[in-house]
N, C-alpha and C positions, 0 to 999 in steps of 0.2 A: 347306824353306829351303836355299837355295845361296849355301855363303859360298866366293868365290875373294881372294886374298892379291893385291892388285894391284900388290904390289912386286917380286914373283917373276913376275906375268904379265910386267909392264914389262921387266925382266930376257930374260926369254922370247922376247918382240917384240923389243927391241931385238937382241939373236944372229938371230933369223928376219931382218930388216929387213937386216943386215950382208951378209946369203950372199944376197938377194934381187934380182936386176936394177933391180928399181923403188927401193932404197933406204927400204920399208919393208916393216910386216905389221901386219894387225892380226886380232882375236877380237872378234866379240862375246859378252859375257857374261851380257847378258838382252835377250830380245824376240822368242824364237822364240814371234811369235803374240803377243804382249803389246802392250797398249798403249803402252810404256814402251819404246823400246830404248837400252841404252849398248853402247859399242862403246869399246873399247881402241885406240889408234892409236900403234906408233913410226912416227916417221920420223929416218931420218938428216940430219944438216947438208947444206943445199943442195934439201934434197928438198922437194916440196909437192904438195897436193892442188889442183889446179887450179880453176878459176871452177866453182863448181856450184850447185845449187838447193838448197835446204831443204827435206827431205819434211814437216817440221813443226817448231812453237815445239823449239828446241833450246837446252844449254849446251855451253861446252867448260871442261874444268878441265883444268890442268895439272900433271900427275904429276912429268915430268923436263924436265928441260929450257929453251928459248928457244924459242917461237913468234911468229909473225905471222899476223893475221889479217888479210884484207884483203878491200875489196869494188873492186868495176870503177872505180869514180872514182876509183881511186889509194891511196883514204885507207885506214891500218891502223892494227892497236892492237898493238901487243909486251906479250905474256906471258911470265911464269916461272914453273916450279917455285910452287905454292899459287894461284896465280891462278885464278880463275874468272870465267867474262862469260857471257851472253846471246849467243846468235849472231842476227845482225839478219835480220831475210824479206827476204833479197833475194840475189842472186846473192854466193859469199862464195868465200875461197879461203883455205888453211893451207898457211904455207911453216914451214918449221924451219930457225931460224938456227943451233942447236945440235944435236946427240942431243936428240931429245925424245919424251916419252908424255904422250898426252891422254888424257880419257875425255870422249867424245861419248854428250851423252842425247840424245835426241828422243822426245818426246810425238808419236806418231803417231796 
């Protein structure tokens, strides 16, 4: 059993994301080989993960922060701090309006 503190990781990423070019970092925390992967994301204010694909059914929940999710048609959903969604099968992208940390799962 592997328990990690994901308020000291967040802490963690968020200083790695500071000193970074890209304006984040992140860890995964399970899925080396696992069906299952989450993956820890900071990102800084302004920063985002651009249009990508879905490797599988995914959530995103929100540790810190102010997020956007958004897909190619424009449309997007603002999250905060406790939030949790479904990420839709289709081309998607995460901006951070604020300091923020997610936890990405996907069912791979």
């Amino acid at each position: 059993m592997t328990t990690v503190n994901l308020n000291t990781l967040a802490d963690e990423l968020l200083a790695h994301a500071a000193q970074a070019r890209a304006g984040r970092a992140s860890e995964t925390v399970r899925g080396h080989g696992d069906r299952l992967r989450e993956t820890v994301i900071a990102l800084l204010a302004g920063q985002a993960l651009h249009d990508h694909e879905s490797p599988g059914e995914a959530t995103l929940q929100v540790l810190r922060g102010e997020v956007r999710l958004t897909v190619p048609d424009g449309g997007s959903q603002a999250l905060t701090a406790g939030d949790r969604t479904d990420i839709p099968p289709v081309r998607h992208g995460l901006s951070a309006d604020t300091d923020a940390v997610v936890l990405l799962t996907v069912a791979l």
